[in-house]
C-alpha positions as CSV (number, residue, x, y, z in Angstrom):
1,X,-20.3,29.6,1.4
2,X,-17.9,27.3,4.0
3,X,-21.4,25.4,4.3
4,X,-21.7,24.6,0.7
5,X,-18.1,23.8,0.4
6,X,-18.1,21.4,3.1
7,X,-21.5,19.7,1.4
8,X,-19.8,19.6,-1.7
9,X,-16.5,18.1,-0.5
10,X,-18.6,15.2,1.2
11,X,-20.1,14.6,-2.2
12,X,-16.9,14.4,-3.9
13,X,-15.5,12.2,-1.2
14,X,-18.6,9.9,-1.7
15,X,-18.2,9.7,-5.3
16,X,-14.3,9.0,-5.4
17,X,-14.4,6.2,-2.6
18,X,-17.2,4.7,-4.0
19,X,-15.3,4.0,-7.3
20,X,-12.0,3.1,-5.9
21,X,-13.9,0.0,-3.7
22,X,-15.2,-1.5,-6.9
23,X,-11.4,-0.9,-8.3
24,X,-9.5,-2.4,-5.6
25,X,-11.9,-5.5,-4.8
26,X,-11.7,-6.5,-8.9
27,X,-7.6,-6.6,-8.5
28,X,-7.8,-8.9,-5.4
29,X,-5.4,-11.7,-5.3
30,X,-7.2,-13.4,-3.2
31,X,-8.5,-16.7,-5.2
32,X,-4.9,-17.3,-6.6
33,X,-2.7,-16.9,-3.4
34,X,-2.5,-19.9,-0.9
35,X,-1.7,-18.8,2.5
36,X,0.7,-21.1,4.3
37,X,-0.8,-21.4,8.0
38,X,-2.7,-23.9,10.4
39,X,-6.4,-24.2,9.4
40,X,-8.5,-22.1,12.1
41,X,-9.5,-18.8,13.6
42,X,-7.5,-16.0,13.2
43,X,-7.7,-12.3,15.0
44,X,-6.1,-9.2,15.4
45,X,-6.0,-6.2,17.9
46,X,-8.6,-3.5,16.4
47,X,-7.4,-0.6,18.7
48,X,-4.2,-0.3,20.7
49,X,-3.8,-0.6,24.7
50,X,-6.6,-3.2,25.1
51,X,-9.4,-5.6,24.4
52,X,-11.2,-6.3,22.3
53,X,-9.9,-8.9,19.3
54,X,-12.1,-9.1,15.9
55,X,-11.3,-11.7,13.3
56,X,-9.2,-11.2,10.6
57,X,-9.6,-14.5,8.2
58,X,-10.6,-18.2,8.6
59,X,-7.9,-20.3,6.9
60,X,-9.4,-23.4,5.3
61,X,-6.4,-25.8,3.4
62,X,-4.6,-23.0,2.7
63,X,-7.9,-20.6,1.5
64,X,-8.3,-17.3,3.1
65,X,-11.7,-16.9,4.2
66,X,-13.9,-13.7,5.4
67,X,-14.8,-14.4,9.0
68,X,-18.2,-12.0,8.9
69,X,-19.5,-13.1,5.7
70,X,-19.3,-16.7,7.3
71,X,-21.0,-15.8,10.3
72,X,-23.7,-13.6,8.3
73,X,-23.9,-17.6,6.2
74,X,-24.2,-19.8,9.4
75,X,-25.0,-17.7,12.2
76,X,-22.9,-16.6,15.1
77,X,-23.9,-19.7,16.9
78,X,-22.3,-22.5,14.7
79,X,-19.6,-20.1,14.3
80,X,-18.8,-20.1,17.8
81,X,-18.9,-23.6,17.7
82,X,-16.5,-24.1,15.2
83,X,-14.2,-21.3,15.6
84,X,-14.0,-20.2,18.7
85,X,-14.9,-22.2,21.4
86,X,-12.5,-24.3,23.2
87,X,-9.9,-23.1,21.2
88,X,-7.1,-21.4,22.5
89,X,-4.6,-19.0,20.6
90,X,-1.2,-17.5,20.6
91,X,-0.1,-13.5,20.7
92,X,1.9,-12.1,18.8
93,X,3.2,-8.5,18.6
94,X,5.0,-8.0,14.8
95,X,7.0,-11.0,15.0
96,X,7.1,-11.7,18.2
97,X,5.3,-13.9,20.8
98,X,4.3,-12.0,23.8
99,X,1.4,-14.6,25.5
100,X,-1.5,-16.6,24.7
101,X,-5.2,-16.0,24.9
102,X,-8.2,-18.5,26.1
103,X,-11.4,-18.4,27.1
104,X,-12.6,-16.1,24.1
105,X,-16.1,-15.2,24.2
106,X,-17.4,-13.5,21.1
107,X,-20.2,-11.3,20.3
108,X,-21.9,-9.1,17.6
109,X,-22.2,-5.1,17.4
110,X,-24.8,-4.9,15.0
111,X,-24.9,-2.1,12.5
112,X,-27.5,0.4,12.4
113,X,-27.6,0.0,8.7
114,X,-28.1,-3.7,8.0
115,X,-28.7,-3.5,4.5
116,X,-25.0,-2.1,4.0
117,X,-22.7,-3.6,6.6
118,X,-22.3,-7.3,8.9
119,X,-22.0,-7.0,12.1
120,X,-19.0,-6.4,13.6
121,X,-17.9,-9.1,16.1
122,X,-15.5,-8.7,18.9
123,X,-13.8,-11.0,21.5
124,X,-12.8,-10.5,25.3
125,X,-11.0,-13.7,26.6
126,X,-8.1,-14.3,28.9
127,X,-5.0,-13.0,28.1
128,X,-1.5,-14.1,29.7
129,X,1.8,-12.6,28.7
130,X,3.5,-9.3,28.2
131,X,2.3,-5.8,27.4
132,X,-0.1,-5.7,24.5
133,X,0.8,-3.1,21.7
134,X,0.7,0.3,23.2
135,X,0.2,-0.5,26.4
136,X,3.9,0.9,27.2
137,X,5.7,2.9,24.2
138,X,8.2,1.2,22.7
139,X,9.4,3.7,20.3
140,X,8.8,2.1,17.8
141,X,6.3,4.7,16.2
142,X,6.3,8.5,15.3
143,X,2.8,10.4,15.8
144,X,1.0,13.2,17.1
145,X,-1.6,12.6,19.8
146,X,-4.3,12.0,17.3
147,X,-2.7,9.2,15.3
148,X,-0.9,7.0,17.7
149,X,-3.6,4.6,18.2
150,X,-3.8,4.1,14.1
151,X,0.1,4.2,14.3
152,X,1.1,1.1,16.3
153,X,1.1,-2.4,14.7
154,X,-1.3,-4.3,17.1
155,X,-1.7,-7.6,18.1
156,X,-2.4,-10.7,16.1
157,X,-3.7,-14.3,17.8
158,X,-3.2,-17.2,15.6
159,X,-4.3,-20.8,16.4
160,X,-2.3,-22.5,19.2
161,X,-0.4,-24.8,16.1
162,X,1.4,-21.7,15.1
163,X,4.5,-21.4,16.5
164,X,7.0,-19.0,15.4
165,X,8.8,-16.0,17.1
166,X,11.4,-13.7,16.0
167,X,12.5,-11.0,18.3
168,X,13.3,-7.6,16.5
169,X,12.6,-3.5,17.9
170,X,13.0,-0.9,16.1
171,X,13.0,3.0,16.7
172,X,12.3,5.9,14.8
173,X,13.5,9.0,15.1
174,X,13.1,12.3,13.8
175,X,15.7,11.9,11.0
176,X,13.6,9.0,10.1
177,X,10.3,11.1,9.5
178,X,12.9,13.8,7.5
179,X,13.5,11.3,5.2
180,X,10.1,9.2,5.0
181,X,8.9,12.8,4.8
182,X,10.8,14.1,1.6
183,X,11.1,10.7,0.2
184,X,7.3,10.7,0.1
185,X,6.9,14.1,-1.3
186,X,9.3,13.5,-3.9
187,X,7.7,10.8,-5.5
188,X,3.9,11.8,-4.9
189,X,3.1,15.1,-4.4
190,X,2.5,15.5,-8.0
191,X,0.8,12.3,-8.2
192,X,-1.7,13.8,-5.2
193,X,-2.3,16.9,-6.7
194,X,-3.1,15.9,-9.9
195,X,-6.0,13.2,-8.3
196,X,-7.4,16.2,-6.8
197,X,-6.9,18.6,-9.4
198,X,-8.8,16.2,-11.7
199,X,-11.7,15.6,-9.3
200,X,-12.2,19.3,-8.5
201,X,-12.3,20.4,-12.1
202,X,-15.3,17.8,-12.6
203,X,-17.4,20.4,-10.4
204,X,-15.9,23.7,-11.6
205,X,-13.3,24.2,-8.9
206,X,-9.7,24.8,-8.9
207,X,-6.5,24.2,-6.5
208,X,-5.2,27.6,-5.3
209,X,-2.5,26.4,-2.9
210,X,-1.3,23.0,-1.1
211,X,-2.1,23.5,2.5
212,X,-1.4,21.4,6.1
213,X,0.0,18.6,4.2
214,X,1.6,16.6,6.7
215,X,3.6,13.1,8.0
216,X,0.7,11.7,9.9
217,X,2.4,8.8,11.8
218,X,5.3,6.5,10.9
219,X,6.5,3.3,12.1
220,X,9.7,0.7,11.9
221,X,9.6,-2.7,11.2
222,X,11.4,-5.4,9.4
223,X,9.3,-6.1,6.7
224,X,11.3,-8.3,4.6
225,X,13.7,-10.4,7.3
226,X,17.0,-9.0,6.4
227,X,17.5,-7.1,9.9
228,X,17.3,-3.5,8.5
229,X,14.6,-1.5,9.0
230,X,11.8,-0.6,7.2
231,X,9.3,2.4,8.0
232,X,5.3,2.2,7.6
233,X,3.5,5.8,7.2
234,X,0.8,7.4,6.1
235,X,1.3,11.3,4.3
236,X,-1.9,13.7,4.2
237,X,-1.6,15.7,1.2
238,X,-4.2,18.8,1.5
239,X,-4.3,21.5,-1.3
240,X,-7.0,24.4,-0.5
241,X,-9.2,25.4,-3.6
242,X,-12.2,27.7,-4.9
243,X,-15.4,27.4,-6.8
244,X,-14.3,29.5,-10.3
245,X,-18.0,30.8,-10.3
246,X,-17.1,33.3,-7.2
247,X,-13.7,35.5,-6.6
248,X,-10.9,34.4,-4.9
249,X,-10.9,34.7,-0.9
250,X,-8.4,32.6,1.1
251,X,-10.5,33.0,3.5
252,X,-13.3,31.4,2.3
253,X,-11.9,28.6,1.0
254,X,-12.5,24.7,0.4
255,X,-9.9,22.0,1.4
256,X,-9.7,18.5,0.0
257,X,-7.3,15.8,1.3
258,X,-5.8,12.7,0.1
259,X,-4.1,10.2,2.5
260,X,-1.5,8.0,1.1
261,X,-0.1,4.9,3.2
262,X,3.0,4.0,2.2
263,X,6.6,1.8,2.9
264,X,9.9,3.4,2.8
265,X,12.7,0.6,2.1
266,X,15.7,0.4,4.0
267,X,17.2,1.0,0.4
268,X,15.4,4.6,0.5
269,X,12.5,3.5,-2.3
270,X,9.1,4.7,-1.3
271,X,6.3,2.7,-2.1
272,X,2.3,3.1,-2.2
273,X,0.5,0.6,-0.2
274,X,-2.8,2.3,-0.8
275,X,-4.4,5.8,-0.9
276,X,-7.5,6.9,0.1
277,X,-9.7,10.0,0.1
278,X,-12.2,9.6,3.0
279,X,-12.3,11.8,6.3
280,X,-9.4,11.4,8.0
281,X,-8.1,9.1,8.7
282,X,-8.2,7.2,5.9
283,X,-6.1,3.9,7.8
284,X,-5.0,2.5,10.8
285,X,-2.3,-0.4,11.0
286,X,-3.8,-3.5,12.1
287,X,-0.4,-5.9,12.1
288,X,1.9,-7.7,10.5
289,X,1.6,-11.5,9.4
290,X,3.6,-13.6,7.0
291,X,1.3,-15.6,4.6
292,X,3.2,-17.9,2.9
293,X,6.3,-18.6,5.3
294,X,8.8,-16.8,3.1
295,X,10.3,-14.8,5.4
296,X,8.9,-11.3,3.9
297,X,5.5,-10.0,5.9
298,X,1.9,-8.4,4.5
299,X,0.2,-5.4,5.9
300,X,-3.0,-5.7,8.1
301,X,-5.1,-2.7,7.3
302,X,-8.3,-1.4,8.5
303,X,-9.6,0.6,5.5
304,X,-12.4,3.1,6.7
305,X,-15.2,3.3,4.3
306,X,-17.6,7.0,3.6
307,X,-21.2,6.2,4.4
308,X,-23.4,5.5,1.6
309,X,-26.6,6.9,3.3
310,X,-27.0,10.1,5.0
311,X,-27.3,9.6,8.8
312,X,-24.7,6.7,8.5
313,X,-21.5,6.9,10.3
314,X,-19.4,5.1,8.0
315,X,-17.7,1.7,8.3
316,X,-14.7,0.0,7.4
317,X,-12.9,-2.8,5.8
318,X,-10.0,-5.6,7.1
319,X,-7.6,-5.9,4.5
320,X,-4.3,-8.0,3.6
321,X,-1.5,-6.4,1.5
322,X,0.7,-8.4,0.0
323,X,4.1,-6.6,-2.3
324,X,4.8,-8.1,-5.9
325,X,7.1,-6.7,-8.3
326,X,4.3,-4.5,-9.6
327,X,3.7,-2.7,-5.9
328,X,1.3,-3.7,-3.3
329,X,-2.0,-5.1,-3.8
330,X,-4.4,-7.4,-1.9
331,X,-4.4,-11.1,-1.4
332,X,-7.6,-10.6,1.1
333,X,-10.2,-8.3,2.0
334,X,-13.6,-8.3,4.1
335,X,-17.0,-7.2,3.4
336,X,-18.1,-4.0,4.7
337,X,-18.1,-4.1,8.9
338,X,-19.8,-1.8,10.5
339,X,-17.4,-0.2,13.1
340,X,-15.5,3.1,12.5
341,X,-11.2,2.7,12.5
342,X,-9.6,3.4,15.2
């Protein structure tokens, strides 16, 4: 019985991520916003504590372009040649400048599965300046052992013309996760459940109780420059449930998860940045980078993505968040790259 349940809940998973790709990628923003930034290369920190980088986006007169579908178009050699080499690039962690980076050297970590992923490309060059993200903790984030490493805001390089820093270090604490905690619960929980409820009734099953929902990890930042602080998080909502063919056993039971990241405002709002039912977890933080100059900054993402063939490890995506009076949606995103979040 736990055999078939788990087999089923990876079909379910399939089925629901699948459709929600093709729904997010049709609302992307992406040919109507004009970022604001030098033309050139731009990276970010993958994984927290060290090296690698992995692009993020090419910026082309103000276009965002995807770095791995370019290099699938022109090969890695040319794109060495006009991205990478020679060029040097500036650190930053959130909004601050913490060193520079030269010498980068890139390479491919080609998928096993060509026909569904690029390769994903990663960078090792000289670094000089402070601590990368979560080499030393800073407080600035609230996780278990499990979810610090997709907790942390990491690193983003920018082309050497960029120059901007803005100094600004926030804590949590554990009244914070109360209240990102309850605020969250509040205004989703119901919104959760009935997701799940909905996609378990497709195959004859029912919710009999939530179970192990919890705050996964939460971080501050000043998201929109007004010096108060604003907290990044993502909630796992878990609700255990049995097939209506068989009696009820608690024992024996199925249990089907949906991760929401979201923003809590300094004014106490919460906000969906995305949600996403895939084995956990669903996100990690990549950074934080201001598009467009204004003053207010867009969520990095990595996005991980549920294999499509059996045998397949999964993959994931890069995206770019961006918040507009209807809620957060994406002004950039990346094909399918063939390295697991972490």
């Amino acid at each position: 019985m736990m055999k078939k349940n788990i087999l089923i809940v990876l079909f379910l998973v399939f089925i629901f991520t699948a459709h929600c790709a093709f729904a997010e990628e049709g609302s992307n923003k992406t040919g109507e916003f004009k970022a604001r930034l030098p033309d050139g290369l731009y990276l970010y920190q993958p994984k927290i504590k060290k090296e690698p980088f992995s692009p993020l986006f090419i910026v082309e007169k103000g276009k965002l372009i995807d770095p791995y579908a370019m290099a699938d178009k022109i090969g890695m050699e040319r794109f060495d040649k006009e991205y990478v080499r020679g060029k040097g690039f500036n650190v930053y962690a959130g909004s601050e400048l913490i060193g520079k980076l030269n010498n980068l050297i890139i390479m491919t970590d080609n998928p096993e599965n060509v026909k569904e992923y690029s390769s994903n490309i990663i960078g090792y060059g000289k670094y000089s300046g402070g601590p990368l993200p979560g080499e030393v903790s800073d407080g600035s984030y609230y996780a278990n052992d499990f979810n610090i490493d997709f907790a942390t805001i990491k690193a983003v390089l920018t082309p050497e013309t960029f120059k901007y820093t803005k100094e600004r270090q926030f804590n949590v604490t554990e009244e914070d996760a109360k209240r990102a905690t309850n605020a969250v619960r509040k205004k989703y929980v119901s919104y959760a459940k009935s997701i799940i409820a909905k996609i378990l009734a497709k195959e004859k099953r029912k919710i009999i109780a939530e179970s192990r929902s919890s705050l996964d990890f939460l971080t501050a930042v000043d998201l929109d420059g007004n010096g108060k602080k604003e907290l990044i998080g993502n909630y796992s909502f878990s609700y255990k449930y049995v097939d209506d063919k068989y009696p009820i056993d608690l024992n024996d039971s199925g249990l089907y998860e949906i991760e929401v990241l979201f923003v809590l405002r300094d004014s106490g709002i919460a906000e969906k940045v995305m949600e996403g039912i895939v084995r956990h977890p669903a996100f990690s933080l990549g950074g934080i980078i201001d598009l467009d100059g204004d003053g207010v900054y867009e969520l990095i993402v990595q996005e991980s993505l549920s294999p499509d063939v059996a045998y397949d490890p999964g993959g994931k995506r890069i995206a770019v968040l961006r918040h507009y009076l209807e809620g957060w949606e994406k002004v950039f995103s990346t094909v399918r790259v063939s390295d697991e979040i972490h």
